[in-house]
C-alpha positions in Angstrom: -93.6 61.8 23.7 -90.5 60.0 22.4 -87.5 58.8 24.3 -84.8 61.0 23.0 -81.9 59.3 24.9 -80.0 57.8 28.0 -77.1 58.8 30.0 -75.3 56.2 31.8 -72.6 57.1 34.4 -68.8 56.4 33.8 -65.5 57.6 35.9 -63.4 57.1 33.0 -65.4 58.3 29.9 -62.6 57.9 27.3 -62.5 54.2 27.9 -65.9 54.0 27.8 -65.9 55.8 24.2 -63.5 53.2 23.1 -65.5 50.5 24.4 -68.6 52.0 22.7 -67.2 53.1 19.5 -65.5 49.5 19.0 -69.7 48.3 19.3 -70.1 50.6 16.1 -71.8 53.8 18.0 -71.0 56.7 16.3 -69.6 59.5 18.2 -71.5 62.9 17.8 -70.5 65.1 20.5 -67.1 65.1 22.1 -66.9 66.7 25.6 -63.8 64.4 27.2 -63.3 63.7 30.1 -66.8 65.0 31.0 -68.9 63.8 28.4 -69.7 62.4 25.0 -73.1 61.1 23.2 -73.4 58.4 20.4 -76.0 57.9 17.1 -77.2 54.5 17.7 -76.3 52.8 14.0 -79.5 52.3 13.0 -82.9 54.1 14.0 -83.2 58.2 15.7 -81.7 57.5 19.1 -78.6 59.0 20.9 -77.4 58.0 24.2 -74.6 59.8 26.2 -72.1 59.0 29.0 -71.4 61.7 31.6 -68.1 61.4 34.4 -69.4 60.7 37.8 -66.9 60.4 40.5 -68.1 57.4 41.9 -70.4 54.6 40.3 -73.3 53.4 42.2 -72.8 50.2 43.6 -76.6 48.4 43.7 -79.1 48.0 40.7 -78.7 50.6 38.4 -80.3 50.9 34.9 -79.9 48.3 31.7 -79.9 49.1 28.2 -81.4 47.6 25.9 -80.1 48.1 22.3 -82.6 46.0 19.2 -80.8 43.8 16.7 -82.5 42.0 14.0 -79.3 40.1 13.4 -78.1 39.4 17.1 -76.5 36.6 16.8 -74.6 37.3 14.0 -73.9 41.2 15.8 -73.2 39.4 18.6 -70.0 37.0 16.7 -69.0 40.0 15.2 -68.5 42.2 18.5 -66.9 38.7 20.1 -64.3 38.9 17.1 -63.5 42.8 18.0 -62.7 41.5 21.8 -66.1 42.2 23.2 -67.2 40.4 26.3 -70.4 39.1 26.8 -71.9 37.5 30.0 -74.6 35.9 28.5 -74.4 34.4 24.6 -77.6 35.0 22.8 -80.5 33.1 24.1 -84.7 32.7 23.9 -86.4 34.5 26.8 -89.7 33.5 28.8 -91.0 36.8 27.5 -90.2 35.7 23.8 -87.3 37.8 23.0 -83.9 36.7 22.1 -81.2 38.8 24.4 -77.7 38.4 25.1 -76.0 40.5 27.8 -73.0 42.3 28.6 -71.6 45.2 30.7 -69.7 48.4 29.4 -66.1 49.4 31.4 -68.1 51.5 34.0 -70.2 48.0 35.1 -73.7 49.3 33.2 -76.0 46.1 31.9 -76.7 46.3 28.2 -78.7 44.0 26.4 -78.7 43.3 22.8 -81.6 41.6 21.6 -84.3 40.9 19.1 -88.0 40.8 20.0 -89.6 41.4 16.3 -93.3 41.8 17.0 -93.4 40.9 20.4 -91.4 44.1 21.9 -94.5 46.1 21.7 -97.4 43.5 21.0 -96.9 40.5 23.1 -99.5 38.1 23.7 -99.8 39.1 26.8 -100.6 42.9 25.6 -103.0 45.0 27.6 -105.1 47.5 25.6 -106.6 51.1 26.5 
């Protein structure tokens, strides 16, 4: 099985487009005001936002998008007018994250965890 992608919840989609395309998602599918889904820039994966009427207002999912160059991505999305909550910074869990939240209030995390994404020390086998 392979993830094929993730649909976050938005009530105004076309700002969230904006927001999303200004990150450098590329838009593949234009269903406004109901829908749209993005090509990540690099790798296979898509992810989509759909038009809810009202957002959920406890927990809710996070994102995670990989960059091998996060803090330079990170400088380069500040300099487009992109907010972040947290700058880049080492985790406990050995990855390097920075976090932000799109329009509609959903947590995405960039971040880089190299080898330890899938094979931390910590790993458990079988």
């Amino acid at each position: 099985m392979n993830l094929n992608q993730v649909t976050l919840p938005a009530m105004d989609v076309a700002a969230a487009t904006a927001f999303y395309q200004k990150m450098g998602f590329r838009l593949i599918v234009d269903a406004l005001p109901d829908y749209v889904r993005f090509e990540c820039p690099a790798g296979d994966a898509t992810f989509s936002l759909h038009r809810v009427d009202q957002l959920r207002t406890a927990g809710g999912t996070s994102v995670y998008f990989e960059c091998e160059d996060l803090d330079e991505r990170v400088a380069e999305l500040q300099e487009r007018g992109i907010h972040f909550d947290e700058p880049p910074s080492d985790r406990r869990w050995l990855w390097r994250e920075a976090r932000l939240k799109d329009p509609a209030g959903n947590q995405l995390i960039l971040y880089y965890a190299g080898v330890n994404r899938k094979n931390p020390p910590w790993r458990v086998d079988g």
